[in-house]
Each structure stands twice: as C-alpha cells, then as structure tokens.
C-alpha positions in Angstrom: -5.8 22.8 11.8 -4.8 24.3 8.5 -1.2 23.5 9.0 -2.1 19.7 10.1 -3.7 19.6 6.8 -0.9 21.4 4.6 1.4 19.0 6.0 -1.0 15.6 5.0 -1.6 17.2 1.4 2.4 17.4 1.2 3.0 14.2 2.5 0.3 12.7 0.2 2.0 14.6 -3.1 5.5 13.1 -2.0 3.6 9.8 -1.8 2.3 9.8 -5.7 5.5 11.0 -6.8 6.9 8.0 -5.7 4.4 5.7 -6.7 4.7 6.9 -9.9 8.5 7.2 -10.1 8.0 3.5 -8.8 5.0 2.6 -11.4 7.5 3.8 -14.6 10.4 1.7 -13.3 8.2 -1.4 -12.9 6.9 -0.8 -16.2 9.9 0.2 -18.2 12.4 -2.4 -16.4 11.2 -5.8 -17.3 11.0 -5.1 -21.2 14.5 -3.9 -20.9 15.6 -7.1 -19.0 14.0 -9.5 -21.8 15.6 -7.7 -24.6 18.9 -7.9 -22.7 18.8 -11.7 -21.8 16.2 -13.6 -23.6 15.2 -16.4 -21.3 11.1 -16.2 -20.7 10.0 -14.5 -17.8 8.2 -17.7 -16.3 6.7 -18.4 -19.6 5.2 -14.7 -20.0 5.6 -11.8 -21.7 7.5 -9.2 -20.8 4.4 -7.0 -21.1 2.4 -9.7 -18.8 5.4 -9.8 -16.3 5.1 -5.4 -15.6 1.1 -5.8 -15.5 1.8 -8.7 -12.7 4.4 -6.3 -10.9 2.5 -3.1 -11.3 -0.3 -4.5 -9.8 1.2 -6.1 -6.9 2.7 -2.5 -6.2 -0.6 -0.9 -6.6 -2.4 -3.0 -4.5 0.0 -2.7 -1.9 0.2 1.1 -1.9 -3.1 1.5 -2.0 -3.6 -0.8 1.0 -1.1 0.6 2.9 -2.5 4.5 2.2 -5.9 3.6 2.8 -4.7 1.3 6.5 -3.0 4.4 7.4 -5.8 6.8 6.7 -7.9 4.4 9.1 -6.4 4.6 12.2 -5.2 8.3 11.6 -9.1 8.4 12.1 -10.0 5.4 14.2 -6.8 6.5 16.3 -7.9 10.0 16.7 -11.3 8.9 18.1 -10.1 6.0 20.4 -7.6 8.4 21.8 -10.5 10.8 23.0 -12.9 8.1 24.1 -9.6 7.2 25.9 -9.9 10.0 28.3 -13.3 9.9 28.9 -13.8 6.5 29.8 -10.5 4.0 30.2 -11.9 1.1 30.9 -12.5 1.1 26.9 -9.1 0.5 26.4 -9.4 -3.4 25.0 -12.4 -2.5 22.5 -10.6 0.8 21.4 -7.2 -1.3 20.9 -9.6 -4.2 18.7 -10.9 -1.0 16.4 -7.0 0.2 16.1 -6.3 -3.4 14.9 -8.8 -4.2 12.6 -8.0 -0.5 10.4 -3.9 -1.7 10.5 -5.4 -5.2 8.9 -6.4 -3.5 6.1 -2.5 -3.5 5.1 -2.1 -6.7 5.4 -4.6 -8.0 3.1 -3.1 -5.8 0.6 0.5 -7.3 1.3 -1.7 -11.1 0.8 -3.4 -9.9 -2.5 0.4 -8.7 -3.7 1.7 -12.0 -2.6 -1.2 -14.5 -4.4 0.0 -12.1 -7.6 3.4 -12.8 -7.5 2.5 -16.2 -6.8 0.9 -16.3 -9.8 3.5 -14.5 -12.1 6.3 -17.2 -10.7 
C-alpha cells in the first residue's frame, strides 16, 4: 500500500512540474511573439492572449487530473463489485463513464475559451 502511494505522489510531482514548466511558457511566449511581429493578437493584448491560453491549459489539466482520480476510485470499486456480483457489469461500466466525462467538459470549457480568444 505504501509503495502504491509513493508511486501516485511521484507521479502527481512530475505532473506539476510540467504544468508549471507548461504555465511559464504559455505565459512568457506570447509577449515575446508581439514584440517580435506586431500584428494584434485577434485584437487583444498580448497580456489578454496568455490569460486566455493559461486558462484553457488549466482547465484542461485540472479536468483531466481530477477524471483520472475518478475512475482510479470508481474503477477500483466497480472492479470488486465485479466479482461479487457480474450481472452489474452495464451499471458499473455507466459509473466508469460518467467519472471519464469529467475530462471532456474540461476539453469543452478549453475549447469555448479559445473560441473566444480567436
């Protein structure tokens, strides 16, 4: 058990590093793009335009984290009500479902802010 949960701390550092490797270079590139050609971003600032992309990458991440933390858990679970009873297996496969969904209306949200930036 404690080595299941070494390995998920680890895995959940590496993940921040790169969200926030990812977070500087969203941040720091489109600045560095309008000084270098000066064309408007879309009729927005360059400060506007790294707001719009940070947040699309947050809420993204964040989705995506939290989807997988659900069915890790709702997975687990279905799994062992699995082998106790199978003819659960079409309500256990609906639970898996709706915890992956969570991912996708991240990916919407990122896509309606884009949307907007553009």
């Amino acid at each position: 058990m404690k080595s299941s949960f070494r390995f998920m701390a680890a895995l959940v550092a590496v993940a921040l590093a790169l969200a926030a490797a990812a977070t500087v270079l969203l941040v720091a590139a489109p600045p560095a793009q309008a000084q270098a050609a000066p064309v408007a971003l879309a009729g927005l600032s360059a400060e506007a335009w790294s707001y719009g992309l940070l947040a699309a990458a947050i809420s993204t991440a964040l989705a995506a984290l939290g989807a997988g933390f659900a069915v890790g858990k709702v997975g687990t679970a279905a799994i062992g009500a699995l082998a106790e009873k199978p003819e659960l297996f079409g309500r256990l496969l609906i639970f898996v479902g709706l915890a992956e969904g969570i991912a996708i209306y991240g990916l919407i949200v990122s896509i309606l802010i884009l949307n907007r930036l553009a």
